[in-house]
C-alpha positions in Angstrom: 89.2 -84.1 -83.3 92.5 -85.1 -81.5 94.3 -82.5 -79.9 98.3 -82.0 -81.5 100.9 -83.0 -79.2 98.3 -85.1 -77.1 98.9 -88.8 -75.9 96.5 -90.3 -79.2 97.8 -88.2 -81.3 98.5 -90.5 -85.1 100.3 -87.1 -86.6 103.6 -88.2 -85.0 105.5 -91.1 -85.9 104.4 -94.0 -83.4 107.2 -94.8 -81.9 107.8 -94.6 -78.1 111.4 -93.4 -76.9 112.3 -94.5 -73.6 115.5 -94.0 -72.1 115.9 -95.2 -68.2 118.2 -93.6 -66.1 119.2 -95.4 -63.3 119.2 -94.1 -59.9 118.0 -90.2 -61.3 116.3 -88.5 -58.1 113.4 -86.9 -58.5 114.4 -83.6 -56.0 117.5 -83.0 -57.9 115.8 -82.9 -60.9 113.4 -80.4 -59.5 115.5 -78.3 -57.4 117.8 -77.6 -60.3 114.8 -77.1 -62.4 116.3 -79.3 -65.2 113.7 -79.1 -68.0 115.0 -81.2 -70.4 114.7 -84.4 -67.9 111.2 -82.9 -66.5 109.6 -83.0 -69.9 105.8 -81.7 -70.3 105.0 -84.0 -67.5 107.0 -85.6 -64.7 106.8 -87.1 -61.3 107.9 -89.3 -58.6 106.7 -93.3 -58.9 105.9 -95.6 -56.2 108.5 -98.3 -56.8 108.4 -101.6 -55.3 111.1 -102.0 -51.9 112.9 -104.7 -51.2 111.7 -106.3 -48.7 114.7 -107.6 -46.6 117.0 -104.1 -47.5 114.1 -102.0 -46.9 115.3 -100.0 -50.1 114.0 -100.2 -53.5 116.5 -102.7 -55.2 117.6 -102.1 -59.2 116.3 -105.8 -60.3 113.0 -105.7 -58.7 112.0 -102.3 -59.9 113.1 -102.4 -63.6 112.0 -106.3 -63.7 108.5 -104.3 -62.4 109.2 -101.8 -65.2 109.2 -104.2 -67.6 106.3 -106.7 -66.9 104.3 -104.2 -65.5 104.0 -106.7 -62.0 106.3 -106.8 -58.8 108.0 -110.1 -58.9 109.9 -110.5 -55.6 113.1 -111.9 -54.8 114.9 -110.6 -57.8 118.4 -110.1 -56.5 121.8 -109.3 -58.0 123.3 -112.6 -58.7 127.0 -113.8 -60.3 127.7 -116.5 -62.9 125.2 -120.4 -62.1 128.5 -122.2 -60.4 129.1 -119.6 -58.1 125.7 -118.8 -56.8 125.7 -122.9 -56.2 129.2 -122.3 -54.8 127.9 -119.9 -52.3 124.8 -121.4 -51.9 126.3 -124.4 -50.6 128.8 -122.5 -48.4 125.6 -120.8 -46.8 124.6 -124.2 -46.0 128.1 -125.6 -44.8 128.2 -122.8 -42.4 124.8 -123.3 -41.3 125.4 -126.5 -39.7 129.5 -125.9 -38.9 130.7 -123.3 -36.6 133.5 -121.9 -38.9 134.5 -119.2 -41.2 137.1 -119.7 -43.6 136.3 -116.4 -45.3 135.5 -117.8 -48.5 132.2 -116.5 -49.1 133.2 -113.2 -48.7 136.7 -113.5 -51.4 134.4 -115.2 -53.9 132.1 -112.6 -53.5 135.0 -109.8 -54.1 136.4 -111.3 -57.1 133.1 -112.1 -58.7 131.1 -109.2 -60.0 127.1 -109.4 -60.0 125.3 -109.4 -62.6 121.2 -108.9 -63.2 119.2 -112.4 -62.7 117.8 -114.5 -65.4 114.0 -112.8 -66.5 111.8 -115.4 -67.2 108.4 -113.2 -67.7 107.2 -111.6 -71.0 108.2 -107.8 -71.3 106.6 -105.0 -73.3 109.5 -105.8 -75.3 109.0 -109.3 -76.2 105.3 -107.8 -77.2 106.4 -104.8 -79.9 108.4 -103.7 -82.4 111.1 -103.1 -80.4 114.6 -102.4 -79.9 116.9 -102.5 -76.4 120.5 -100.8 -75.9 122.2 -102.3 -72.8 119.1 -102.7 -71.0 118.7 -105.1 -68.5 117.6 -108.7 -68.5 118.5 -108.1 -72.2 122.0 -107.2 -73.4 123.3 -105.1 -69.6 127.0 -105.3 -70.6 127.7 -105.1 -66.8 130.8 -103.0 -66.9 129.7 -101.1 -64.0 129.7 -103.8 -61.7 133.0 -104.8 -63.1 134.4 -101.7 -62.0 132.9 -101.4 -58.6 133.9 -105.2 -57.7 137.6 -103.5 -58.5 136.7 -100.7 -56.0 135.2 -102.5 -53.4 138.0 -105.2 -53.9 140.7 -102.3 -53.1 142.2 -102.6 -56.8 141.3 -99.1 -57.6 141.1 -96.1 -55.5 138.0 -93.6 -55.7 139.8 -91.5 -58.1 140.3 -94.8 -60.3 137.1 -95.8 -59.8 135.4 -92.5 -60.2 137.6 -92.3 -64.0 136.8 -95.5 -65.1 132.8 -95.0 -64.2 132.8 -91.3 -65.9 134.8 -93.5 -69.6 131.9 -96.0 -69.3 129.3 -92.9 -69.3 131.3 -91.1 -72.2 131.2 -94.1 -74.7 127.3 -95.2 -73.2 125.9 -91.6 -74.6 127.5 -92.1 -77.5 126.6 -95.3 -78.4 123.2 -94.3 -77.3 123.4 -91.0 -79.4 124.5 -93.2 -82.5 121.8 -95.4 -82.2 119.4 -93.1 -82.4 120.9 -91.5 -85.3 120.2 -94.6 -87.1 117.1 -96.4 -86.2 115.4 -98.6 -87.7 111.6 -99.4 -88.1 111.0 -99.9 -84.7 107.7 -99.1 -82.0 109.4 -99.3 -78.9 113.3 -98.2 -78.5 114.4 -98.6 -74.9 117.7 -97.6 -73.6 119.6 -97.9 -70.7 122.3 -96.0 -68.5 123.4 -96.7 -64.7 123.8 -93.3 -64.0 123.9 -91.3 -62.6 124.0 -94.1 -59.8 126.9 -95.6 -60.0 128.9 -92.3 -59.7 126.1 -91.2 -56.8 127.4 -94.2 -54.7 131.0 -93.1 -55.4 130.3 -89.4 -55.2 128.0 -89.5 -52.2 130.7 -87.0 -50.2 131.1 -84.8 -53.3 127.5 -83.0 -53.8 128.9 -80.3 -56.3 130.2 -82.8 -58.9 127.0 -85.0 -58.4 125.1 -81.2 -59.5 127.5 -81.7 -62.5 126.6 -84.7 -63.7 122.5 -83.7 -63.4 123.3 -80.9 -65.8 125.5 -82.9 -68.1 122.5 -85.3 -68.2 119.6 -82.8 -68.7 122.0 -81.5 -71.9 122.4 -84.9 -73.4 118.8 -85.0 -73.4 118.1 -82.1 -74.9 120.5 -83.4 -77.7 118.9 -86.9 -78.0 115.9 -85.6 -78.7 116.9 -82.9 -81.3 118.1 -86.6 -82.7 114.8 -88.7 -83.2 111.5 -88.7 -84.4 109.2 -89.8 -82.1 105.5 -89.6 -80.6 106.3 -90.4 -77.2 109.9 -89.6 -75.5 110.0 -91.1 -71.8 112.6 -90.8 -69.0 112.4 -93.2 -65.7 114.2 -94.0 -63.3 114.0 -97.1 -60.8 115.0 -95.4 -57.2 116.5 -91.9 -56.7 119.9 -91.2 -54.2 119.1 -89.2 -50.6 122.3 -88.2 -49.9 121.9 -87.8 -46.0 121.5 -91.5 -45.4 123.7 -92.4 -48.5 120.6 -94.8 -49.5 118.4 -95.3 -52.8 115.5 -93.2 -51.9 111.9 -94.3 -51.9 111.0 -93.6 -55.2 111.4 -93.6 -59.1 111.1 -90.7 -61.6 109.5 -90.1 -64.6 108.7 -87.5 -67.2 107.0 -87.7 -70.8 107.4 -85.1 -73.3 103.4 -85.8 -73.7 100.8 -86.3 -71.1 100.1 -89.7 -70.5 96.8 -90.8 -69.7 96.2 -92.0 -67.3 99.4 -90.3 -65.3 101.0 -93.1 -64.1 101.8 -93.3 -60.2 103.7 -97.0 -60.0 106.0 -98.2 -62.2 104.0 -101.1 -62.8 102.0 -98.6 -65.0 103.8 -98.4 -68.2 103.7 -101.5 -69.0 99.6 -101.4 -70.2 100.3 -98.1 -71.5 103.1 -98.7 -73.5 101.4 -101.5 -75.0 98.3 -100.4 -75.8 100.2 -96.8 -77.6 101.4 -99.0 -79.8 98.1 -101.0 -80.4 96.2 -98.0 -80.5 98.2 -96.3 -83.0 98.7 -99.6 -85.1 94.9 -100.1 -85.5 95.3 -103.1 -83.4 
């Protein structure tokens, strides 16, 4: 006999929730003892670290997420012409002994935008559905904003305003789509925060505590919202706000045990798919 409420279970709907939260630390969570975002079960993840940064890197790990393999070199890239563009300046200045800046105002003006994914997801293998995930339909508005910032066109305040307007109208969205779901296995959906206002908040701890509590109550509503066997939260790196740097790990929590508990990131792929294979009769 399966146990109610356990990973098996076939008495709920199958249908896996997933909503990734970008940049959520794991000791906020826990030191604020925010138990919408723990969940039944939560932990910290080993997450793959960039290499030349020495920081886990947003491409690599939810590229990592989704495959369930570490695929290096996945960087932040612009539009195809001016990659080649600064591509080919990196060589020019390679071989001559001048600056002309131009590197650096391209890379101002131009935002960056997640790389091209060319491996199969757990997404391209269910019944599934993505809201502004990457390396599916990421709208990129964050990095919009922050090329403005780091550009000098907004000041923190600006910046800060137009990041919190880009959180209102993602939970909502987020919060309507769920209210009208279709017949789907796998929903995933996607938030940068609370990252992107971490990196402009690093100075401001209280209204970074703010911003944790606003998200564990969205939770708690989202869920009120949908009908589901398995609700996950994740989260690629976390924020240490001493050396103003991702921190080592990722997050998770499951409103269900999982089984096995993951421990990497490269985890859930296998165990997503084979939920939904399991409960399918597959």
């Amino acid at each position: 006999m399966e146990k109610q409420g356990s990973f098996t279970s076939k008495l709920l709907m199958p249908r896996i929730i997933i909503l990734g939260l970008d940049g959520l630390e794991y000791d906020f969570v826990e030191r604020w003892n925010l138990k919408n975002l723990k969940q039944r079960e939560f932990g910290k993840l080993e997450v793959p670290i960039n290499k030349d940064l020495g920081v886990p890197m947003s491409p690599e790990v939810w590229a990592a997420f989704l495959t369930g393999k570490y695929l290096p070199g996945l960087e932040f890239t612009r539009t195809p012409i001016v990659d080649f563009i600064l591509e080919a300046l990196r060589f020019m200045r390679k071989r001559i002994p001048v600056s002309l800046g131009l590197g650096r105002r391209i890379r101002i003006k131009v935002p960056l935008r997640f790389p091209e994914l060319k491996e199969r997801t757990f997404l391209d293998l269910t019944n599934s559905k993505e809201i502004n995930v990457p390396y599916y339909s990421y709208d990129h508005k964050i990095f919009k904003i922050m090329n403005q910032f780091n550009a000098g066109k907004l000041s923190l305040r600006e910046a800060v305003n137009e990041v919190l307007n880009v959180y209102i109208y993602r939970k909502r969205r987020i919060l309507y789509e769920f209210e009208n779901l279709g017949d789907f296995d796998v929903i995933f959906a996607f938030m940068h925060f609370p990252d992107a206002l971490q990196h402009l908040l690093l100075n401001k701890p209280l209204a970074i505590r703010e911003l944790y509590f606003d998200l564990d109550s969205y939770v708690s509503r989202l869920k009120r919202r949908v009908d589901a066997s398995m609700f996950l939260i994740v989260s690629d790196h976390g924020f240490d706000l001493e050396t103003k740097e991702h921190s080592m790990h990722g997050f998770y929590s499951s409103n269900v045990p999982l089984d096995p508990r993951p421990r990497r990131i490269t985890d859930f792929y296998n165990l997503i798919v084979k939920e939904i294979e399991c409960k399918k009769g597959v």
